[in-house]
C-alpha positions in Angstrom: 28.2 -4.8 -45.0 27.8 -5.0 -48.8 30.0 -3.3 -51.4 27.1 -1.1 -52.5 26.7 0.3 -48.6 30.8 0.8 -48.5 30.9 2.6 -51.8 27.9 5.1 -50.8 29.8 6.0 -47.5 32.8 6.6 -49.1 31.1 8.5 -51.8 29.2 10.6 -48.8 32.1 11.0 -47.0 31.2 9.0 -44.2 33.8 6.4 -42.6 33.0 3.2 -43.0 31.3 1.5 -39.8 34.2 -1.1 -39.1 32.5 -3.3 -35.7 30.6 -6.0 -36.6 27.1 -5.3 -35.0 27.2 -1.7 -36.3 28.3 0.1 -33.1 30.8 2.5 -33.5 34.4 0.7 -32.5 34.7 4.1 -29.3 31.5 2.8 -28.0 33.0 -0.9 -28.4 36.5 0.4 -26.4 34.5 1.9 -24.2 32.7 -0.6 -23.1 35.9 -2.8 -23.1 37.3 -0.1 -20.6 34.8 0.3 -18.6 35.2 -3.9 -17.8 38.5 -3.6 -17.6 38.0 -1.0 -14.6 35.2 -2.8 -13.1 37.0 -6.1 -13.3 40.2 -4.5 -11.5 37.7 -2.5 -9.2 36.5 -6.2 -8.3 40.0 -7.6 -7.7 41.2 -4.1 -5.8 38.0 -4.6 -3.2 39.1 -9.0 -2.8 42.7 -7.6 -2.2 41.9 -5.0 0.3 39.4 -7.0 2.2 42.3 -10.2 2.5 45.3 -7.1 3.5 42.8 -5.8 6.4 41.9 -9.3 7.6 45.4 -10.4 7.7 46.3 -7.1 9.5 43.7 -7.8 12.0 45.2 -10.7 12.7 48.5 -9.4 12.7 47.4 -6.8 15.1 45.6 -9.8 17.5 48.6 -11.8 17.2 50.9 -8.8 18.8 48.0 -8.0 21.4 48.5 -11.6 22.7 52.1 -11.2 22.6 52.3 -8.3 24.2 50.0 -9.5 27.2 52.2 -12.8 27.3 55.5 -10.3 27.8 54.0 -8.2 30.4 52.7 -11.3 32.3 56.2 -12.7 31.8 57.0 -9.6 33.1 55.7 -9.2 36.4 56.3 -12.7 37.1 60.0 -12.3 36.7 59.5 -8.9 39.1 57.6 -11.1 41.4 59.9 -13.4 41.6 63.3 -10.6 42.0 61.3 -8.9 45.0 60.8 -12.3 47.1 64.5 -13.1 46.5 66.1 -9.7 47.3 63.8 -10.2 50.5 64.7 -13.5 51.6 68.3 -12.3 50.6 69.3 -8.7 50.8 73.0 -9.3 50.8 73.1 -11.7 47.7 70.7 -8.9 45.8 72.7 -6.1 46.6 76.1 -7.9 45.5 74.1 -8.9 42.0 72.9 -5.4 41.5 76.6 -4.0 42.0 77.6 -6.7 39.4 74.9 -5.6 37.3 76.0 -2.0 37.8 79.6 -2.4 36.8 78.8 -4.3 34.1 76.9 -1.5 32.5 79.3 1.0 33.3 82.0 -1.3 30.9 79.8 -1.4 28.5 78.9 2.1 28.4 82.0 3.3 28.4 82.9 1.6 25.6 
């Protein structure tokens, strides 16, 4: 801006234009803002898309788990009902065991 230009604002009262292409320096922070938000907007969206794929997976991962345990599951009560009908005697003397054990520890 020329000294000429400076001295008639300041003579009309005027504030000197300070940016350099002759926008007002608000419009220039507002602009500057309004990047700033989209640019966070951007990373916000990249963040929340990577969180719900990795709690997708998440979720798979105990889906598969829990099918494993409840097929682990009914194989080990598969396997307790043939015994404790090929052996009555030995399952009935284990579940007693099993019984006062639990009643030690209960009581404690």
């Amino acid at each position: 801006m020329s000294e000429d230009k400076q001295h008639s604002d300041a003579a009309s009262g005027k504030a000197p234009d300070t940016s350099r292409d002759g926008t007002p320096l608000t419009d220039k922070a507002r602009a500057f803002a309004h990047e700033a938000v989209e640019s966070a907007s951007t990373k916000a969206e990249d963040v929340e898309r990577k969180l719900r794929s990795e709690a997708r997976r998440a979720a798979d991962s105990v889906d598969k788990g829990e099918a494993r345990a409840r097929h682990q599951l009914d194989e080990t009560l598969t396997s307790m009902e043939a015994f404790i009908r090929e052996r009555p005697m030995a399952g009935a003397g284990m579940a007693f065991v099993a019984g006062m054990l639990a009643a030690m520890i209960l009581r404690r």
